[in-house]
Backbone as CSV, one residue per row, in Angstrom:
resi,resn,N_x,N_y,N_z,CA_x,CA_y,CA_z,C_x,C_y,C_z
1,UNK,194.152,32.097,-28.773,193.332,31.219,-27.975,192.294,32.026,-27.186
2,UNK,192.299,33.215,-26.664,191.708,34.279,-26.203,190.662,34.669,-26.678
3,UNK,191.225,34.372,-27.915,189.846,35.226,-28.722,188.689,33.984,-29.312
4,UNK,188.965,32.799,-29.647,188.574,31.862,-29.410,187.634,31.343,-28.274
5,UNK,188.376,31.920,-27.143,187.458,31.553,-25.798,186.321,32.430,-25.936
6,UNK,186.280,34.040,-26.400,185.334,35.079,-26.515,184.186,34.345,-27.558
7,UNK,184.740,34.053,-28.570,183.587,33.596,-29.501,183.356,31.982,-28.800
8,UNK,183.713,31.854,-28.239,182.426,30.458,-27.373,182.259,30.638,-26.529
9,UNK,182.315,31.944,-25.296,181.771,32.438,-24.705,180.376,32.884,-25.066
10,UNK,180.096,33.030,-26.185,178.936,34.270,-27.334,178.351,33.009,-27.433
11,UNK,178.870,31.734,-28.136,178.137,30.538,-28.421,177.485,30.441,-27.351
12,UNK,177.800,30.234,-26.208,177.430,29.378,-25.122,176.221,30.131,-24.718
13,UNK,176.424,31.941,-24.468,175.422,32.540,-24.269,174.316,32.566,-25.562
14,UNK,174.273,32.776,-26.284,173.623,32.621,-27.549,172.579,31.458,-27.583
15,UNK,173.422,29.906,-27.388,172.067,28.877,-26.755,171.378,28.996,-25.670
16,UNK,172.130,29.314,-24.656,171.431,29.607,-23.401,170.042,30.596,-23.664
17,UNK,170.275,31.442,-24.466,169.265,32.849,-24.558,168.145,32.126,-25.568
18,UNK,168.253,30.975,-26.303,167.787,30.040,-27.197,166.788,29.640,-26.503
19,UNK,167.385,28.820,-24.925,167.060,27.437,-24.267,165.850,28.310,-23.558
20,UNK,166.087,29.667,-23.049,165.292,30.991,-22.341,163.761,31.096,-23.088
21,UNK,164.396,31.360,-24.879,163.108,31.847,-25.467,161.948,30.653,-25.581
22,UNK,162.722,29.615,-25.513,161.773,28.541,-25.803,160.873,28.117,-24.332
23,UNK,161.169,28.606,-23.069,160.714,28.460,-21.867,159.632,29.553,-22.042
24,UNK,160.027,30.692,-22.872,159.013,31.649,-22.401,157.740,31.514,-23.524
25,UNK,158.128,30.711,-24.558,157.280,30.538,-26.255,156.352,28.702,-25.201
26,UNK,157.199,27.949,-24.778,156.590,27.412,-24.015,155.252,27.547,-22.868
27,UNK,155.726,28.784,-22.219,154.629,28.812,-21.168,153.406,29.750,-22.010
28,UNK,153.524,30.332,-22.928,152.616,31.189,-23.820,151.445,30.264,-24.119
29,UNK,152.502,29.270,-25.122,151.694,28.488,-25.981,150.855,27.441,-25.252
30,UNK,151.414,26.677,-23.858,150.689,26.450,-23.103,149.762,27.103,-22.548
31,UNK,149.708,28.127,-22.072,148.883,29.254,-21.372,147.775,29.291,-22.261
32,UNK,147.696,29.732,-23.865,146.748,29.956,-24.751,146.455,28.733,-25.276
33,UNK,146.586,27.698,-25.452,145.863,26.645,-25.582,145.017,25.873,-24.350
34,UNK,145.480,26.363,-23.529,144.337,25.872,-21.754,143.335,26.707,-22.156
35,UNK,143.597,27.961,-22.245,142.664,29.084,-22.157,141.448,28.535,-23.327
36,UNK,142.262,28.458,-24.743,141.249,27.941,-26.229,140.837,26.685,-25.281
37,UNK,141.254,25.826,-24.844,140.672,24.490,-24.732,138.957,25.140,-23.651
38,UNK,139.408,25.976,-23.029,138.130,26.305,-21.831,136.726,26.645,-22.843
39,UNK,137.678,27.054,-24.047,136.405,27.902,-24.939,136.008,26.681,-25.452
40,UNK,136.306,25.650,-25.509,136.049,24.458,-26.790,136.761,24.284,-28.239
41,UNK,137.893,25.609,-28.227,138.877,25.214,-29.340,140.680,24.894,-28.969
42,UNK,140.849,24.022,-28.649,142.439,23.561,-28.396,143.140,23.796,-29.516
43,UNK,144.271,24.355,-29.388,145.171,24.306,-30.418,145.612,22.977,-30.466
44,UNK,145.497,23.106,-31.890,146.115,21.349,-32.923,147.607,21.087,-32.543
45,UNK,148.423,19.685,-32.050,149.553,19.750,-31.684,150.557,20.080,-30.860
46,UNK,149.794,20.953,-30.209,150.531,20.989,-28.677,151.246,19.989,-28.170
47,UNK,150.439,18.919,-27.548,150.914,17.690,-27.169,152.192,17.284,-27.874
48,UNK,152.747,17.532,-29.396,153.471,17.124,-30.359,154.782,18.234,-29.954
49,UNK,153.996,19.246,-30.144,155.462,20.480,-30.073,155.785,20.864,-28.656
50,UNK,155.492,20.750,-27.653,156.064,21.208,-26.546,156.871,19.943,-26.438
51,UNK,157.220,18.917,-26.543,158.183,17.900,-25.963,159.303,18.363,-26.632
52,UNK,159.003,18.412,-28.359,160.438,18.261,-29.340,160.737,19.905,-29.743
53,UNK,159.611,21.138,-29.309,160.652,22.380,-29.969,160.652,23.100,-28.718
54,UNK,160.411,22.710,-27.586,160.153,23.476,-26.269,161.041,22.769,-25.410
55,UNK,160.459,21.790,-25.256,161.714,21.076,-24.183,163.275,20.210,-24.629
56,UNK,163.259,20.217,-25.476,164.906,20.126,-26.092,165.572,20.600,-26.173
57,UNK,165.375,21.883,-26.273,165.934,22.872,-26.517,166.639,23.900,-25.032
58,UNK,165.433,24.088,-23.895,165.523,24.249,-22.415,166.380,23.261,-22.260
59,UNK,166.497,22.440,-22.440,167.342,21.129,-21.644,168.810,20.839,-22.133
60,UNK,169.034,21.177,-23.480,170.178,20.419,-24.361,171.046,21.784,-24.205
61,UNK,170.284,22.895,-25.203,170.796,23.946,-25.047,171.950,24.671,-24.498
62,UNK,171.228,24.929,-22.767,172.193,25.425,-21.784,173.833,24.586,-20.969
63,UNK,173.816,23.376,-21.705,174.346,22.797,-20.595,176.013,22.796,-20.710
64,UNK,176.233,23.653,-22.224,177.374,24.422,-22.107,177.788,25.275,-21.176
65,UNK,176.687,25.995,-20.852,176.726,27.207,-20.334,176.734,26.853,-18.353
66,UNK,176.249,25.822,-18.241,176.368,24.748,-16.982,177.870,24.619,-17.046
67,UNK,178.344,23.777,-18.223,179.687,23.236,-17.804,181.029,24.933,-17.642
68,UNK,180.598,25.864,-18.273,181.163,26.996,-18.413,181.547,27.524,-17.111
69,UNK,180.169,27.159,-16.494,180.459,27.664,-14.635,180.588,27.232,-13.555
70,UNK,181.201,26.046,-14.501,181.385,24.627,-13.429,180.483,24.590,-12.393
71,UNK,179.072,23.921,-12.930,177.945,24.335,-11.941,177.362,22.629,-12.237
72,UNK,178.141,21.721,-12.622,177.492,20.601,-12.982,177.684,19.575,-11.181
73,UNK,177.125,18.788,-11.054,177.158,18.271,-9.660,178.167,17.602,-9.450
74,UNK,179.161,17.649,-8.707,180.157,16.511,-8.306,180.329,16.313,-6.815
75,UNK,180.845,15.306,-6.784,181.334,14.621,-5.169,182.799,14.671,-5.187
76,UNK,182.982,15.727,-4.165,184.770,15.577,-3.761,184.864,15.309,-2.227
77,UNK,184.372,14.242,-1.743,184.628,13.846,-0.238,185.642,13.170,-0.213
78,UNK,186.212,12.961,-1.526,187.981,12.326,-0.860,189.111,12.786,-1.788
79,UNK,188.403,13.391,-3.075,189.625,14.298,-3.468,189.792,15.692,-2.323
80,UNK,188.808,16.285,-1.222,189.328,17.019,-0.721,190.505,16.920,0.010
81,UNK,190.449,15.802,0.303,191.569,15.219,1.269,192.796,15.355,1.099
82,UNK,192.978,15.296,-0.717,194.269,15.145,-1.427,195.221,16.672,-1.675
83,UNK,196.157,16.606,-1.831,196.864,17.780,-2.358,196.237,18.378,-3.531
84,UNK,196.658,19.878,-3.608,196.317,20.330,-4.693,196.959,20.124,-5.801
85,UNK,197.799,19.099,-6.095,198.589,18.674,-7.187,197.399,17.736,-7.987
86,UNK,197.194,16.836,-7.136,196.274,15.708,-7.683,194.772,16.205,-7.486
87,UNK,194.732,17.330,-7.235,193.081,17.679,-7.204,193.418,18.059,-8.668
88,UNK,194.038,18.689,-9.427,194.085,19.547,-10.202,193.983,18.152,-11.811
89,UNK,195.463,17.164,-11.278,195.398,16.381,-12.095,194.112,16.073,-12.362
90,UNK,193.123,15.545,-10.758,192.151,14.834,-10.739,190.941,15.782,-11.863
91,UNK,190.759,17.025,-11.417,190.120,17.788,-12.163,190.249,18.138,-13.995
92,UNK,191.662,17.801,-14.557,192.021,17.839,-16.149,191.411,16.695,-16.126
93,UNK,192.034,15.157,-15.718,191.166,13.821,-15.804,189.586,14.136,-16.017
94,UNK,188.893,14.286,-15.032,187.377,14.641,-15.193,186.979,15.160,-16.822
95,UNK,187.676,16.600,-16.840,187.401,16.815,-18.005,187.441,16.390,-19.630
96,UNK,188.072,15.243,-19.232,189.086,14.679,-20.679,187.972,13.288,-20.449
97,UNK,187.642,12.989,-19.055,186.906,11.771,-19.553,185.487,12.477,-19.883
98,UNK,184.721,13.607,-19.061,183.573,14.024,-19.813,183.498,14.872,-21.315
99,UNK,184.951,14.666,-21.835,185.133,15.218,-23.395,184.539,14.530,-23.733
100,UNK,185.175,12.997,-23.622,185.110,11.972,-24.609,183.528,11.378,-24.177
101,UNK,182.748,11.346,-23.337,181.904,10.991,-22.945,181.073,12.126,-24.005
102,UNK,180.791,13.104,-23.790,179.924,14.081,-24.575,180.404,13.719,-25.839
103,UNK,181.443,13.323,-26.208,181.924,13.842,-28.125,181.212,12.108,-28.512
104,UNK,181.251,11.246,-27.932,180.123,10.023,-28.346,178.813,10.224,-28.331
105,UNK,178.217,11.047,-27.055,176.755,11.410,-27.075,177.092,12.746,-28.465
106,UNK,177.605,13.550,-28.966,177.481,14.214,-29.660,177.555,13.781,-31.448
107,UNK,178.722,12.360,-31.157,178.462,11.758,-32.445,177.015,10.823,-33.082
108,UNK,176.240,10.483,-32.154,175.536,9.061,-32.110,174.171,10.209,-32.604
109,UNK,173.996,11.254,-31.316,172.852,11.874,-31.763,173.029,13.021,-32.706
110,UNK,174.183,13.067,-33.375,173.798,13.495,-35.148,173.805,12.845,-36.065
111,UNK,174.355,11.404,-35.640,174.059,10.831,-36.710,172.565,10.383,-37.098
112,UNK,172.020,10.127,-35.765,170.572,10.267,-35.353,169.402,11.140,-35.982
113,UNK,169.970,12.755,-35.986,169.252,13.870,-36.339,169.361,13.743,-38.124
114,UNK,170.391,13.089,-38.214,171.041,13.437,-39.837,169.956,12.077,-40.387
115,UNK,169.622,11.135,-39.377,169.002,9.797,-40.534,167.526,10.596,-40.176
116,UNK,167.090,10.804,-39.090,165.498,11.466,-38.854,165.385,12.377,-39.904
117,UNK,166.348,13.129,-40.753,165.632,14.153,-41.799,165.771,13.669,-42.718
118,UNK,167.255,12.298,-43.018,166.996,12.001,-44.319,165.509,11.559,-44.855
119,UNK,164.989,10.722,-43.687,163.275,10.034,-44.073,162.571,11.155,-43.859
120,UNK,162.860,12.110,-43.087,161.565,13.130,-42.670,160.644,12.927,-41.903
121,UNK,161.149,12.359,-40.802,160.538,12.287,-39.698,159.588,12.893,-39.058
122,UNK,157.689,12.283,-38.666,156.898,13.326,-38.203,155.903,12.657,-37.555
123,UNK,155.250,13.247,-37.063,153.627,12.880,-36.030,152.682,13.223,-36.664
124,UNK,151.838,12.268,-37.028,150.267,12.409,-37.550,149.112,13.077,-35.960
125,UNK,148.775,14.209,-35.762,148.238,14.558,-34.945,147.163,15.468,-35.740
126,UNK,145.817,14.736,-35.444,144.322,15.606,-35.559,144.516,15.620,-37.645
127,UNK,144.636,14.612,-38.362,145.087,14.418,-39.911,146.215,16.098,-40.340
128,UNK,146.815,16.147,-39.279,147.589,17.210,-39.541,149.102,16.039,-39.464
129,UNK,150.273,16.412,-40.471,151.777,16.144,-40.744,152.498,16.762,-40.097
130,UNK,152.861,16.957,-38.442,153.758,17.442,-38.178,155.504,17.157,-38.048
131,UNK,156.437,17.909,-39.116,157.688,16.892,-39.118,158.286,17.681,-37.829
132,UNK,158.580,16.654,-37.162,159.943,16.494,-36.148,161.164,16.241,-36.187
133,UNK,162.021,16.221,-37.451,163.336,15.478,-37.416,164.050,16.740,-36.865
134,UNK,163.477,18.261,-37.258,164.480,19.449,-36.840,164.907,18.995,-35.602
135,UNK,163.881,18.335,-34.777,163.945,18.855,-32.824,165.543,18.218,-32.714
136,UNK,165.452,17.090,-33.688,166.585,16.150,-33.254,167.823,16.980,-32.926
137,UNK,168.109,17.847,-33.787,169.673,18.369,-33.736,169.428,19.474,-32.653
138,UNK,168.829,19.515,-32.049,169.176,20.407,-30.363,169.864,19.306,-29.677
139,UNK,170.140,18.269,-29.706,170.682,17.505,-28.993,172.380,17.161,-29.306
140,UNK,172.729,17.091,-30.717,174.058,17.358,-31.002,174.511,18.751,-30.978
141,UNK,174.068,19.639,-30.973,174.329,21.214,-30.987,174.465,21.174,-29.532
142,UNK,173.952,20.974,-28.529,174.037,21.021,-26.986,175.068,19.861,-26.562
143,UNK,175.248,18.711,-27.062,176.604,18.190,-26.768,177.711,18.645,-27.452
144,UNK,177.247,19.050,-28.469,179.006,19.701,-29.251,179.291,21.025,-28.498
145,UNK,178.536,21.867,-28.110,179.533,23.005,-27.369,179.603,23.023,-26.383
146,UNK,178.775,21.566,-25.212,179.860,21.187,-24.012,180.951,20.208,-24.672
147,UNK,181.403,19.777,-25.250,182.854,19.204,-25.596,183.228,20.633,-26.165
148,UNK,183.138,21.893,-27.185,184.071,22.781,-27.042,184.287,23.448,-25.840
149,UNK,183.412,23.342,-25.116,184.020,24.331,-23.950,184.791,23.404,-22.540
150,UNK,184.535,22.143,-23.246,185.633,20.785,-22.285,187.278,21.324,-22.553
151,UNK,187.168,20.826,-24.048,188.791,20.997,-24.634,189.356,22.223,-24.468
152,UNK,188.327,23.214,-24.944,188.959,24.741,-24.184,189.607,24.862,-22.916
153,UNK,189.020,24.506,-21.794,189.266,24.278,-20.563,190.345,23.445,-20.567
154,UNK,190.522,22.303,-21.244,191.404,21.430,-20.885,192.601,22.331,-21.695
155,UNK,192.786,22.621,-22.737,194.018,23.453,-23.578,194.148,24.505,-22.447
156,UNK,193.093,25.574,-22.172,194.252,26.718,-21.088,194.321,26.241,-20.094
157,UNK,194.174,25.418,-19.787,194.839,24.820,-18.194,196.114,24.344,-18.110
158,UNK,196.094,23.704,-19.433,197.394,22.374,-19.340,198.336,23.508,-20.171
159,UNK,197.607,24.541,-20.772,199.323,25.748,-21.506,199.207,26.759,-20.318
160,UNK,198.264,26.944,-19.556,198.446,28.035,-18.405,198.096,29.059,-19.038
161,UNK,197.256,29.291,-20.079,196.944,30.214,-20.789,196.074,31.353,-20.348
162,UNK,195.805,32.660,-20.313,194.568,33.353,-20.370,193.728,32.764,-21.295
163,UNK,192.362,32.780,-20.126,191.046,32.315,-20.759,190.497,33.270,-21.619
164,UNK,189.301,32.931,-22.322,188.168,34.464,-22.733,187.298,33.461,-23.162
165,UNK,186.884,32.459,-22.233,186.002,32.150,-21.886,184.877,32.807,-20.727
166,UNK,185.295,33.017,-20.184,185.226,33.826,-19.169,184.408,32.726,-17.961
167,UNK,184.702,31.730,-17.635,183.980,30.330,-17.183,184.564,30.439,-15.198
168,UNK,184.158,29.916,-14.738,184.296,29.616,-13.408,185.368,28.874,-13.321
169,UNK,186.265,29.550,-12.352,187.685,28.609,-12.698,187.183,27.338,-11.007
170,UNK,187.878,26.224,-11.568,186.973,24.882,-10.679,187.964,25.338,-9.708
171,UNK,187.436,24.666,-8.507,188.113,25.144,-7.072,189.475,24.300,-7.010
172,UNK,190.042,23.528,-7.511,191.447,23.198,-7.252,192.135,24.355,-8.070
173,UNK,191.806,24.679,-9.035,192.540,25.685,-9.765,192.579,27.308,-9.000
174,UNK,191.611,27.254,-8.592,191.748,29.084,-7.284,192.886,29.482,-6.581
175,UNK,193.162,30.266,-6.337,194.052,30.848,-4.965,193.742,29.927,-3.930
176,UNK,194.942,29.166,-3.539,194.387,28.668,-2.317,194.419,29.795,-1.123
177,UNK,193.102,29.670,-0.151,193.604,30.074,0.802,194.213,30.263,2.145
178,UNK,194.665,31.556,2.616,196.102,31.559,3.359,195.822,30.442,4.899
179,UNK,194.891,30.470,5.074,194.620,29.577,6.653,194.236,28.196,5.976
180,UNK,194.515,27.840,5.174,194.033,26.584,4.326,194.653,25.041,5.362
181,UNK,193.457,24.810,6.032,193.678,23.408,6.741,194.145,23.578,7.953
182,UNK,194.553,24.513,8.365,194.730,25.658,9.955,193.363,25.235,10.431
183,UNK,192.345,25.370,10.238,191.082,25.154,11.248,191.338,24.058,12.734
184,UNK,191.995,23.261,12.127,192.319,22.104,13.146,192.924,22.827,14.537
185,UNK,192.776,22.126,15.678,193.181,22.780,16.669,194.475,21.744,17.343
């Protein structure tokens, strides 16, 4: 299971470094088409490719790598309240319902990506054919390895396993610490 966690550790970084190049192929290609447009020659399609191979990719990409460091937003103003028994339950729950929540967004939009290429999906921009069906599958590739790195999480938690994920362990799961709820006077 260890070694498992290492190779989707690599996944997770691997899109992330994906979601990076396309921010930096983004601000280029923007940058040099302002610049051509000043001269009177715009690059053809811009408008077309920065939404579907630039920003899908920044966005869908990383968000393994979000859920990896448990960096996604939540509200605990009344699970703090609770024991660390039921924070913990409360915290496997979370994860098992945002499995199943991602593994539907991960089924719907490949089946999605899979019908956009069967037709070959594209934008007529300036009598130029640009196909778009590729962009589609950044969006099942970025929900499928936040559901692997859900179930991962959820398997070494619930066997007590060593990770090699190497992920942010969520704060009910930490050392509690020793003055814990002592503040009170």
């Amino acid at each position: 299971m260890y070694r498992f966690g290492r190779i989707l550790g690599g996944l997770t970084d691997l899109l992330t470094v994906v979601g990076c190049i396309a921010v930096v192929m983004m601000m280029v290609h923007i940058t040099f088409d302002v610049a051509m447009r000043w001269i009177g020659l715009p690059i053809p399609a811009t408008i077309t490719i920065v939404p579907h191979y630039y920003m899908l990719p920044i966005v869908f990409l990383p968000l393994a790598l979000t859920e990896r460091r448990d960096a996604h937003i939540t509200v605990e103003v009344f699970v703090q309240l609770l024991g660390r028994r039921p924070q913990q339950a409360l915290a496997v729950l979370g994860w098992t319902v945002s499995a199943v929540v991602f593994s539907i967004l991960f089924y719907q939009t490949l089946l999605d990506a899979i019908d956009k290429m069967r037709v070959g999906t594209f934008i007529m921009e300036v009598d130029v054919r640009i196909p778009i069906w590729g962009s589609y599958f950044f969006l099942p590739i970025g929900f499928g390895a936040v559901v692997a790195v859900l179930v991962y999480r959820i398997l070494v938690t619930v066997a007590d396993a060593r990770s090699g994920l190497g992920e942010a362990r969520h704060e009910a799961f930490r050392d509690a610490p020793e003055a814990a709820g002592s503040g009170a006077n």
